[in-house]
N, C-alpha and C positions, 0 to 999 in steps of 0.2 A: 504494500500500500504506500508504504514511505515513498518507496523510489517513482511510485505512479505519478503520488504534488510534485516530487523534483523534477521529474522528465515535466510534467504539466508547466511548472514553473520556470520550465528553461524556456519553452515554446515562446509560455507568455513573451519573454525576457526577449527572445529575439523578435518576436513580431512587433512590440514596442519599439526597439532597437531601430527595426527595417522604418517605420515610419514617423519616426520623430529626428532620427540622422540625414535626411537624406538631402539635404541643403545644401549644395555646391557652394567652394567661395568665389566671387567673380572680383577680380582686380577693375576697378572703375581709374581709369589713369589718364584720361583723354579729354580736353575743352570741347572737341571738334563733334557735331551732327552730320548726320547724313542726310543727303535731299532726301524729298518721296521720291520713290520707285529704284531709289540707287540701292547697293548692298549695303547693310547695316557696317560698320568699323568696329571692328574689335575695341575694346577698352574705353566706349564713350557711353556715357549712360542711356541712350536709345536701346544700345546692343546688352547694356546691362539689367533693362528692365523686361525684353521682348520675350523671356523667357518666365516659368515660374523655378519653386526650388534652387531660391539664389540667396547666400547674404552676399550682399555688394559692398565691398570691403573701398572702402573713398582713399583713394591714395594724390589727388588731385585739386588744388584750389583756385580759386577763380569765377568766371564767369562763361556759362554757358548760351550761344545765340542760338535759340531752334529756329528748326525751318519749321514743324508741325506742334502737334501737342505730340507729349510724350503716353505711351498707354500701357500698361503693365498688365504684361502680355501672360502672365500667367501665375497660379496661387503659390501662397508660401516664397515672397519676398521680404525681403527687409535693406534698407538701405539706412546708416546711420551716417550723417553726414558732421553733426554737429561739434564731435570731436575736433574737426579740424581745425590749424592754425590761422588766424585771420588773414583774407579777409572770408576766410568760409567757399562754402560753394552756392552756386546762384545758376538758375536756368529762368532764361530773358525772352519774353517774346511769344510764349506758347507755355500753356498750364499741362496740366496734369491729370491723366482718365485713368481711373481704377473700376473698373467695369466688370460684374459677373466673376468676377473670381474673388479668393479668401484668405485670410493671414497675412494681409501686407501691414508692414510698420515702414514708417517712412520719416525719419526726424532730422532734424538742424539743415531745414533746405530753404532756400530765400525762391521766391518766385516773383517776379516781376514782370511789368508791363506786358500782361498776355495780352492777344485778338480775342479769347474768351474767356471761359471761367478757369479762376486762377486752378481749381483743383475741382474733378469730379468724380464722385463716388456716386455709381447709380448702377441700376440694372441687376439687382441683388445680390452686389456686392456684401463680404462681411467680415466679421473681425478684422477690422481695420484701424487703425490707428496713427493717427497723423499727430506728430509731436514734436514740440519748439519748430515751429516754421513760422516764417515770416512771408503774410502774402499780400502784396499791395497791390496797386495803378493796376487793375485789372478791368478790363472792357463791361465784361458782365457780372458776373456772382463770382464772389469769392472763394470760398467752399461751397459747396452744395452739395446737399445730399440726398439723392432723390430714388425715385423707381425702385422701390423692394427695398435698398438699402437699411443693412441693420448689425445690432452691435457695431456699429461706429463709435470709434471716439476722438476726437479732438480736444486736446491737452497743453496746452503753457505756449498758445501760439497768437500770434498778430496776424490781424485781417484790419487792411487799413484799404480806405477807399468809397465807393458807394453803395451797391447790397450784397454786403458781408456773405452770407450762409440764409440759403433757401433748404427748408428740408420737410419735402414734401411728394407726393403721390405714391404714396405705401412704407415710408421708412416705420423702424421701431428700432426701442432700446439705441437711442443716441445720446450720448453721453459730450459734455459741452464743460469743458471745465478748466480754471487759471488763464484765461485765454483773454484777449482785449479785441475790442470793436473800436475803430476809427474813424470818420469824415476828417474831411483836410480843407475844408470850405463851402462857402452858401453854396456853390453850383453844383459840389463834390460830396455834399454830406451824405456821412452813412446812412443807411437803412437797412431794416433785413438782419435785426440783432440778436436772433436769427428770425425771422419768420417760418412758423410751423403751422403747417395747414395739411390733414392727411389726405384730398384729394379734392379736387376739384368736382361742387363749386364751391370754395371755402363755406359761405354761410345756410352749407346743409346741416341736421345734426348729426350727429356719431350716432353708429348703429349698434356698438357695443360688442360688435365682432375684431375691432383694431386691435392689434396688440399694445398693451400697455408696458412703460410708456411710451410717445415718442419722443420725448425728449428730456433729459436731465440738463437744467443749464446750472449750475454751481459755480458761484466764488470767480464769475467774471467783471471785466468794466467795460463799461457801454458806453462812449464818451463823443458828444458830438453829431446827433443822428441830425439836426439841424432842423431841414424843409422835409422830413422822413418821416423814420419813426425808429423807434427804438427795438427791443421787442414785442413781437405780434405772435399771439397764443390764440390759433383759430382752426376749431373744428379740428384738433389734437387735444392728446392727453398728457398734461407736463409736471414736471418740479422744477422752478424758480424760486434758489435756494441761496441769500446772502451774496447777489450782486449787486456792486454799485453803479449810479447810473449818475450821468451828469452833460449837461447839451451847454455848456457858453452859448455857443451862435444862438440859441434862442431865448437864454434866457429864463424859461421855464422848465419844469416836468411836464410837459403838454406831450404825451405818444410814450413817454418814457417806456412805460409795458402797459401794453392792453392785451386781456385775457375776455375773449368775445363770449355772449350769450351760451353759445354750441360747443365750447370748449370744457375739459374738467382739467383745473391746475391746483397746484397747492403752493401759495406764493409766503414766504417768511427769509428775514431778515435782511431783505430789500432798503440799500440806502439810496436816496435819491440826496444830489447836493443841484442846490439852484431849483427852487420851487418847493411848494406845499402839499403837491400830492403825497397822499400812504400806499406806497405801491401795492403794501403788504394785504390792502383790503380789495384788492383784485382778482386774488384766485376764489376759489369756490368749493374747497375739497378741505377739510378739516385735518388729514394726515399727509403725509408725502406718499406718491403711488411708490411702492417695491422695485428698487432695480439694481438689482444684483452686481455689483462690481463700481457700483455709481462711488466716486472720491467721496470720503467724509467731510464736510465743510468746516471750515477753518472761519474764524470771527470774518465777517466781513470787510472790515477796516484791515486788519492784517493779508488777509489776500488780494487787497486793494493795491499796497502795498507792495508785495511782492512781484504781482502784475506787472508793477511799474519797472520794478527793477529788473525782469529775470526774463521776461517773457519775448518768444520769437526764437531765433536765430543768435547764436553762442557773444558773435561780434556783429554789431550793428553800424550802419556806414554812419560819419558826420547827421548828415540831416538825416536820418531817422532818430538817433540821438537828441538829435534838436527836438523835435517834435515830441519826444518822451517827454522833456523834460519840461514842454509847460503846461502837461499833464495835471492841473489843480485839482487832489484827493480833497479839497476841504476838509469838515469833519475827519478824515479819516487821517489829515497827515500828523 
């Protein structure tokens, strides 16, 4: 009998083994992209991501010009960039499609000035996790995360620009946390901080079949949605959990967080600085919904805090710097 759990236990032991090793390392060592339709290049992160079963070992810094978006081509990558020596690594010009595959992690990666959205997760993508990025001047949505999309999380990153994070037509279990929301001007202001809407037409009610939640927002700053809005809780099921909120350009709490009729959220210890709104009497759910792996929240003024100092990409250039730093926590500083 003994030798039968040993032999049994060894089996286990290899079949574990066979699928949780099986991760190639890929040396990422190249600025250079390849056109559409040319052969991919060895050692450029095109060729790094077009596969799954990769960690992408960043040996390279600098600045990357794409010709397309980048798409990660298949599950079970990871690519840590953040490690590196300033000024980091940065891919310019074209975002980032994580589509229908699982287990991507993707940290310390600056994206700039895309033609679309700085980064997309859709099409039932999962376990996914996007951390310390920096993503700004982006044409359309910032993150987004849409189409099936779930177990998503986004963690200790900058989304600076005009509508941040859309997550919507069927996401669940998204996880939103340490992370900052920026406008950079009246023409520019943010919005979309995130807006969560589980399907169109937003102002239907929940049927009671969506999986709960879709979204966990914790312990972020929302700073400057302006001519926008801040966060919008509609026809989803959230936790709005000790973020702070704050617009200069207008002046008020006016959009700061609105949680619509058809929505169920559970909003506490929401600071708002500039205006007399109580964010906090906006949700309509007496507990917070269960979601398993969601960060424990941290005082709000201390992740305020933190936010300011930590959050994005490892080295941040001159004027991003700039712009952190007339970041006013009120209250919280």
């Amino acid at each position: 009998m003994k030798s039968i759990v040993l032999a049994l236990a060894l089996a286990l032991a290899l079949v574990l083994s066979s699928t949780t090793c099986t991760a190639a390392t890929y040396i990422l060592n190249s600025l250079a992209d390849s056109e559409p339709g040319a052969p991919l290049i060895p050692g450029t992160i095109r060729d790094a991501l077009s596969q799954g079963d990769r960690v992408i070992k960043v040996q390279v810094k600098g600045q990357i010009d794409l010709y397309a978006s980048l798409v990660v081509g298949g599950s079970n990558v990871k690519l840590d960039a953040y490690a590196l020596a300033s000024p980091g690594l940065t891919i310019n010009g074209w975002g980032l499609i994580i589509a229908g595959v699982t287990d991507v992690e993707i940290r310390g990666l600056r994206i700039i000035n895309t033609q679309d959205d700085g980064v997309q997760v859709r099409d039932g993508a999962a376990r996914v996790k996007l951390i310390q990025l920096t993503v700004r001047d982006f044409f359309d949505g910032g993150i987004d995360i849409t189409d099936g999309a779930h177990d998503v999380e986004v963690l200790d990153s900058w989304i600076h620009g005009g509508k941040h994070m859309l997550i919507k037509y069927g996401p669940s279990r998204v996880t939103v946390a340490r992370s900052l929301f920026t406008g950079h001007g009246p023409a520019g202001a943010g919005t979309r901080s995130p807006q969560a809407c589980w399907d169109d037409p937003c102002s239907d009610a929940l049927t009671g079949a969506e999986p709960m939640p879709t979204v966990s927002f914790i312990n972020n700053v929302v700073y400057n949605w302006g001519i926008g809005y801040g966060t919008w809780i509609a026809r989803a099921t959230a936790n709005v959990i000790n973020n702070f909120y704050s617009s200069p350009l207008t002046g008020s709490g006016d959009d700061a967080l609105t949680v619509d009729a058809n929505a169920l959220a559970y909003t506490a210890g929401n600071v708002l600085h500039i205006g007399d709104e109580n964010l906090n009497e906006t949700g309509n759910l007496a507990a917070p919904i269960p979601h398993a792996g969601t960060p424990y929240p941290v005082s709000t003024c201390q992740a305020a805090r933190n936010v300011r100092q930590k959050v994005g990409v490892r080295f941040r250039t001159a004027s991003e710097q700039a712009f952190i730093d007339t970041i006013d926590l009120g209250p919280c500083e």
